[in-house]
N, C-alpha and C positions, 0 to 999 in steps of 0.2 A: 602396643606399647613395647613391651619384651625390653631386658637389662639381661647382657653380658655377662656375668658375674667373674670376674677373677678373682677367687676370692685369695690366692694366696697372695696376688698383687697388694687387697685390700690390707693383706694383715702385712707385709712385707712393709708398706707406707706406714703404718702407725708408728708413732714413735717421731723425734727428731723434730721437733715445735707441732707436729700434728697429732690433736686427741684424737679422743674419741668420738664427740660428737660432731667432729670437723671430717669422721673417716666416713662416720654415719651417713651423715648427710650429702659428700658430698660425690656417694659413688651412689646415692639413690636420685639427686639432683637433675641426672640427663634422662631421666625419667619422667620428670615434673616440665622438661620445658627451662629448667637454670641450668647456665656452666658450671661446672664443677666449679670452678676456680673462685666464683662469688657464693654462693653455695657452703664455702670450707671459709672466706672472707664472715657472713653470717656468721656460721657456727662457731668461729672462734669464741666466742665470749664465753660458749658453756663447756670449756674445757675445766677438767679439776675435779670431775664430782660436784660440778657447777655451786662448786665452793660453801657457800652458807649451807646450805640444807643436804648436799651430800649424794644427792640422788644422780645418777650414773650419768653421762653425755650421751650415752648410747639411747637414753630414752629421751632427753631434748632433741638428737638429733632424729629419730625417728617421729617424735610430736610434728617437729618442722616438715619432713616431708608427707605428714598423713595431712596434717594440716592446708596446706597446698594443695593434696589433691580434693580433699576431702568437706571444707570450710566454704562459707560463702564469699568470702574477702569482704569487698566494701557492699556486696550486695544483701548481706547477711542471711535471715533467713534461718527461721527455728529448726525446719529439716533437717537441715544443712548440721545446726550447730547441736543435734541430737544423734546424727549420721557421726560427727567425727567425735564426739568426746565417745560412744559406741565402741568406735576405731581405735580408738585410744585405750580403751576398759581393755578389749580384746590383746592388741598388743601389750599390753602391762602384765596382764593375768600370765601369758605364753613366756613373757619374759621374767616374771619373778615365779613362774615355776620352773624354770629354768635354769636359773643364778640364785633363787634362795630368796632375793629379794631388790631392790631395786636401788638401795644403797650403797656407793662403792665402800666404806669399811665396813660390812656386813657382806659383800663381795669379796670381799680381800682381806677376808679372815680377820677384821678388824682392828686394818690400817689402814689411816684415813689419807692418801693422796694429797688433800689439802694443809696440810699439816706440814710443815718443815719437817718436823721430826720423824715422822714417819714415811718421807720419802729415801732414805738409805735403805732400810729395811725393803721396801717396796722393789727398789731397783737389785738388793739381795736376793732376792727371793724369784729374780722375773717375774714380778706379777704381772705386770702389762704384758708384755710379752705371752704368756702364757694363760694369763684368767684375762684379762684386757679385751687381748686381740681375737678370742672367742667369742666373748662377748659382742663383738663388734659386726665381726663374722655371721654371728647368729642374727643379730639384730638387722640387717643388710637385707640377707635371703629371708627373713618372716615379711618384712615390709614391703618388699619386691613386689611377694603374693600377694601381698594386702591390697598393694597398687594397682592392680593387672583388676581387679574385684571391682566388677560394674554392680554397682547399687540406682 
């Protein structure tokens, strides 16, 4: 399989209509077999702290690429769907020991990204920039390895 990793490419893009779970996904994408470019098209949606519930892009977008590797798709299969929620537990655990937890304002010191209001603050402070594009970074390189993992 093997990915490239630029990772200061990966952090250099974030930013400028691209989240987080659009960086996620779509630099782990040519590893799965998708273009980047449809890849970042999917994960648009869970940009924002995937809005209601809060919970980071960086873990929708790493769901989407374990899920892919990891899922049965249309052929299902209990294995299958006990192998990636597995995949799933493991990357959550790595990543909310990691960041503290898996919510962006409990990530960002409890400013919530989706919130008007507390996006000045956000952009004061470089969060993105500097808790964000770590996060994203990190989330990239665990999942890579995860990928590369014959079960």
């Amino acid at each position: 399989m093997g990915l490239e990793l630029d990772i200061e490419e990966i952090r250099g893009r974030f930013g400028n209509g691209i989240c987080c779970s659009m960086s996620v996904f779509g630099a782990l994408a040519p590893l799965l077999g998708v273009d980047e470019d449809t890849a970042m098209k999917i994960a648009a949606g869970f940009c924002g702290g995937v809005e209601q519930n809060n919970f980071c892009g960086c873990i929708s977008g790493a769901k989407m690429a374990l899920g892919l590797k990891y899922s049965g798709g249309s052929q299902g299969g209990t294995e299958k769907v006990q192998l990636l929620r597995k995949k799933i537990r493991e990357f959550e655990e790595q990543f909310e020991e990691e960041f503290g937890s898996r919510r962006c304002p409990e990530i960002l010191g409890g400013l919530d990204p989706s919130l008007p209001a507390d996006k000045p603050k956000i952009a004061e402070l470089q969060l993105h920039q500097r808790v964000c594009s770590d996060a994203i970074c990190y989330t990239v390189e665990l999942v890579s390895e995860m990928l590369e993992e014959e079960e």
